[in-house]
Kinemage of the C-alpha trace (Angstrom):
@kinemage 1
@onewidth
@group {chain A} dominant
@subgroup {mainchain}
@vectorlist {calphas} color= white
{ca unk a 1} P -11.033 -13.829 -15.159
{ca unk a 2} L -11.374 -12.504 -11.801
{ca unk a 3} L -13.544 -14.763 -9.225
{ca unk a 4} L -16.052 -12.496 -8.062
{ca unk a 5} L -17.432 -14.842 -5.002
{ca unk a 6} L -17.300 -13.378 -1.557
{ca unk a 7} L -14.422 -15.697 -0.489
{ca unk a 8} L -11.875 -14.491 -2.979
{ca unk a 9} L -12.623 -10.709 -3.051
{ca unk a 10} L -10.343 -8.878 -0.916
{ca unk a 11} L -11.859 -7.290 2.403
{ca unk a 12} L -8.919 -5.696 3.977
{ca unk a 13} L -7.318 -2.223 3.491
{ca unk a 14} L -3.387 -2.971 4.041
{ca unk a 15} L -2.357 0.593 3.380
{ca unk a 16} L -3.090 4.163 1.719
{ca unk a 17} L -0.697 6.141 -0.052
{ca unk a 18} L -0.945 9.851 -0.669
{ca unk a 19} L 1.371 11.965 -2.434
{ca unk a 20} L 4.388 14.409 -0.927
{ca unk a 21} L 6.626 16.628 -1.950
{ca unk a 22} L 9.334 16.098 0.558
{ca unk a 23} L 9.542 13.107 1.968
{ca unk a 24} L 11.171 13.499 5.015
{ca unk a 25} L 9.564 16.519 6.105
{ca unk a 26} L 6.549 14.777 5.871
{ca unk a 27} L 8.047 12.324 7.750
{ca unk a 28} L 8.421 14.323 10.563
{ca unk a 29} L 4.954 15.984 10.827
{ca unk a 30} L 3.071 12.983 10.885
{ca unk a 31} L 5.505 11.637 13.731
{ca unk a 32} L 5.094 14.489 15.462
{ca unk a 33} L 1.424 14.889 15.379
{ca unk a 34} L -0.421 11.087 15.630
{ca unk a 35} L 1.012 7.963 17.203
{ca unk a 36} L 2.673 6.129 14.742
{ca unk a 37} L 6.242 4.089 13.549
{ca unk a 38} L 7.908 4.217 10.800
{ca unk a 39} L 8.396 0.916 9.364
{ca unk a 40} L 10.193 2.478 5.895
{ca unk a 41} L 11.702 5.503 4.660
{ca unk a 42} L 13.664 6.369 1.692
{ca unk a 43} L 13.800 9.651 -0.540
{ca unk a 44} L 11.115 8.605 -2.483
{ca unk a 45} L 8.928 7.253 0.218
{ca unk a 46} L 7.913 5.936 3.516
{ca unk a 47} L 5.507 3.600 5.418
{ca unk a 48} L 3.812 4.513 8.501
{ca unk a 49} L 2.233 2.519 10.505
{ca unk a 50} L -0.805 3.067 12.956
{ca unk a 51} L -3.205 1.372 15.061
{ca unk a 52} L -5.682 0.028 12.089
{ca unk a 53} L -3.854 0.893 8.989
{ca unk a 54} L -0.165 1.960 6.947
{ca unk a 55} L 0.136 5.265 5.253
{ca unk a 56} L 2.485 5.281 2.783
{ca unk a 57} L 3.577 8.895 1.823
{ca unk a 58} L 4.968 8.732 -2.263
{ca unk a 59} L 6.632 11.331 -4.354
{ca unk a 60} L 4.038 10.836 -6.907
{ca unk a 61} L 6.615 10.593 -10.021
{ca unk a 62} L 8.126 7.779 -8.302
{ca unk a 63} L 4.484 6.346 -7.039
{ca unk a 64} L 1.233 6.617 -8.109
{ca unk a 65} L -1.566 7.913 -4.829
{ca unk a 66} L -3.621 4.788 -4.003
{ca unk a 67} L -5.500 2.477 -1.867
{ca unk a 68} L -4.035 -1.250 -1.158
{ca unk a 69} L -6.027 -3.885 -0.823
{ca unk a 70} L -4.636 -7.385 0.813
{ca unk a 71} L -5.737 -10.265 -1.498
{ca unk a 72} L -4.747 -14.076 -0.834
{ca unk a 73} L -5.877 -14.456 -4.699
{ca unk a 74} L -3.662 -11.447 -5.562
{ca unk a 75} L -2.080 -13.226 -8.769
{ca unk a 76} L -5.106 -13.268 -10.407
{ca unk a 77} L -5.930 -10.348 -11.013
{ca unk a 78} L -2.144 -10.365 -13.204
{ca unk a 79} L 1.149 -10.710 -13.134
{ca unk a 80} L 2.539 -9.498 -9.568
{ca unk a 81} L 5.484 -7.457 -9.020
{ca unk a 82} L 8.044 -7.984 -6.243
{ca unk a 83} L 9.522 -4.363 -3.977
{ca unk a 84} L 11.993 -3.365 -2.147
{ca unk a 85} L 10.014 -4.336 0.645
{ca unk a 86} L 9.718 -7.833 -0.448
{ca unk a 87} L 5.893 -7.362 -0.995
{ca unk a 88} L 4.340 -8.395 -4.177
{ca unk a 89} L 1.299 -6.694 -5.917
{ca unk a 90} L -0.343 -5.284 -9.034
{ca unk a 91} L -1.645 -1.847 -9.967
{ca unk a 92} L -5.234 -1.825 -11.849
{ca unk a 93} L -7.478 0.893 -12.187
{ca unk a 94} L -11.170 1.316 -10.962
{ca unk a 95} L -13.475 2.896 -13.073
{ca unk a 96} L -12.465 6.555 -12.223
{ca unk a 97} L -8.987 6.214 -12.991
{ca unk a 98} L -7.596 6.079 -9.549
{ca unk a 99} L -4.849 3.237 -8.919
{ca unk a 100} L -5.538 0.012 -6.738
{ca unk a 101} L -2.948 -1.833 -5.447
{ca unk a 102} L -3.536 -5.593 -4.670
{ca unk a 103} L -1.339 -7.511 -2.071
{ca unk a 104} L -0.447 -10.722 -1.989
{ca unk a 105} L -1.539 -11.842 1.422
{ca unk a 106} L 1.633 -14.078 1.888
{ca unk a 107} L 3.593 -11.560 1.277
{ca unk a 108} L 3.166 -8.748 4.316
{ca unk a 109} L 3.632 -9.115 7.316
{ca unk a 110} L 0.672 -10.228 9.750
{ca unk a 111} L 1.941 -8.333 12.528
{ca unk a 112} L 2.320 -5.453 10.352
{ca unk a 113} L -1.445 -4.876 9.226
């Protein structure tokens, strides 16, 4: 069961993903119009990073769209998943559907939101 106290709920957005068709074009634009790195890129996707917040841009039959939340309680809400990027989470659902991702805490970077 999931500890609902104020302590263990997670309170910061580590990144948002929205869905592209082409990764690398997209890539590009987003480069080219805000101020922002690019901490990954493959064909299926890439992480950008701003100011307050990642965007991750997904081919959306590789990844589902969603919001990630950084949790240092992030195992109990299931078994986690390690990727590529050595961060480890778990996809649920809210109550519309839409995927939420859940981030181990220990396991992104401070530096990197």
């Amino acid at each position: 069961m999931i500890d609902t106290t104020s302590k263990s709920k997670p309170a910061a957005i580590d990144h948002i993903a929205i869905p592209v068709i082409d990764v690398e074009a997209s890539v590009k634009w987003y480069t080219s119009q805000f101020n922002c790195t690019i901490e990954y890129q493959d064909e299926t996707w890439a992480f950008l990073k701003f100011d307050n917040i990642k965007l991750a841009l997904v081919v959306a039959h590789q990844h589902p769209p969603h919001v990630a939340f950084v949790s240092p309680n992030a195992e109990s809400y299931g078994q986690l998943k390690t990727h590529r990027d050595g961060s480890r989470s778990i996809y649920i659902k809210d109550p519309a559907g839409n995927a939420v991702e859940i981030v181990a805490e220990d396991s992104v970077s401070k530096a990197g939101g």
